[in-house]
N, C-alpha and C positions, 0 to 999 in steps of 0.2 A: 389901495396899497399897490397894486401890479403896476399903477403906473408911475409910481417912485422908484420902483426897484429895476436894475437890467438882471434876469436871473440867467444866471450861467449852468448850473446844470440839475438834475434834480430825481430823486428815486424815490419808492414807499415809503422810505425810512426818513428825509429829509431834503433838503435844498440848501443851495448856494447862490449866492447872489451879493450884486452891487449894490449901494444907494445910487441911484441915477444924481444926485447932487453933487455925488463924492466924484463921479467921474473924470468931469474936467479938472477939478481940484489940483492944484501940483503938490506930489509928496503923500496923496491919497488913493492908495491901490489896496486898501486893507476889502478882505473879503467877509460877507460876514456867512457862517456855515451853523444851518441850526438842524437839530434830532433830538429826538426824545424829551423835549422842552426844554432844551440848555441852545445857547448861540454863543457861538464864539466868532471872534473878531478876529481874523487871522490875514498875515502875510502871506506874499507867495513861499517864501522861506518856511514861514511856519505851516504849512499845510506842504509842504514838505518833508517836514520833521516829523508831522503828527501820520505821515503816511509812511514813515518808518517806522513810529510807535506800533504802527498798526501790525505792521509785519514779523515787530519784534514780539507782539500779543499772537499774532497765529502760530507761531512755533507752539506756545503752550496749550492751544489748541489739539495739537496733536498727541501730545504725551499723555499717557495713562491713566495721570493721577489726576488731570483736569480734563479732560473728557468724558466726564461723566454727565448724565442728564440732572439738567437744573443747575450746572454751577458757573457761576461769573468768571469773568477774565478779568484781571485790572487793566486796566487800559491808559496810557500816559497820556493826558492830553499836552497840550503847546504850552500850556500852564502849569509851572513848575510848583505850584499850589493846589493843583488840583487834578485828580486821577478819578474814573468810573470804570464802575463793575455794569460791565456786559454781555450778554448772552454769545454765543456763537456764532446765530445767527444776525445779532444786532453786529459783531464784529466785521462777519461779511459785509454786511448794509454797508458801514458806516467805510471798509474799505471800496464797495462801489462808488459812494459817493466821493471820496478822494480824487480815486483814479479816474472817476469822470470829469470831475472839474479840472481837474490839472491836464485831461488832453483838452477839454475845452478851451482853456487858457492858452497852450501851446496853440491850436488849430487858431484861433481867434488874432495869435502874435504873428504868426504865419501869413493869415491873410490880409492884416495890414501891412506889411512887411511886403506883402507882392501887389498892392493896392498904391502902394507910394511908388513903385516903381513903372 
């Protein structure tokens, strides 16, 4: 499988990655981002959004009444059909893995960018 996929970035909790087929494709940038045995199929847009969701779930983190041990966050994912309850520390995780990919993504446009020139 490692040699169908280009992975872009990846932590404890999960990974990011291309279909190497999808690559050259035109109109095929979708990412696929998988944790805790769900994947999702995401844009750059959308793994945008879902790393605001993210941000808008750490706030709750801090307050009183959900900071207590053992209890879930909802979490919004990109899909407006579907939301997960997770932990705290899954919350972090799954915010490392965002913000990793997304500078990967920039760093990667970047050096094409100075590659063409």
């Amino acid at each position: 499988m490692s040699n169908d996929i280009y992975p872009i970035y990846h932590n404890s909790f999960g990974i990011t990655f291309q279909w190497k087929r999808q690559l050259g494709s035109k109109g095929f940038n979708k990412i696929q981002m998988v944790f805790r045995d769900m994947g999702f199929y995401l844009t750059l847009e959308e793994i945008q959004s879902f790393k605001k969701n993210v941000e808008a779930a750490s706030v709750c983190k801090n307050c009183n009444c959900c900071n207590k041990e053992g209890r879930y966050i909802l979490l919004k994912t990109p899909s407006d059909k579907m939301d997960i309850a997770v932990s705290e520390k899954e919350l972090s995780q799954v915010e490392d893995l965002i913000n990793g990919t997304l500078f990967q993504l920039q760093l990667d446009t970047y050096i094409k960018s100075i590659c063409v020139n």
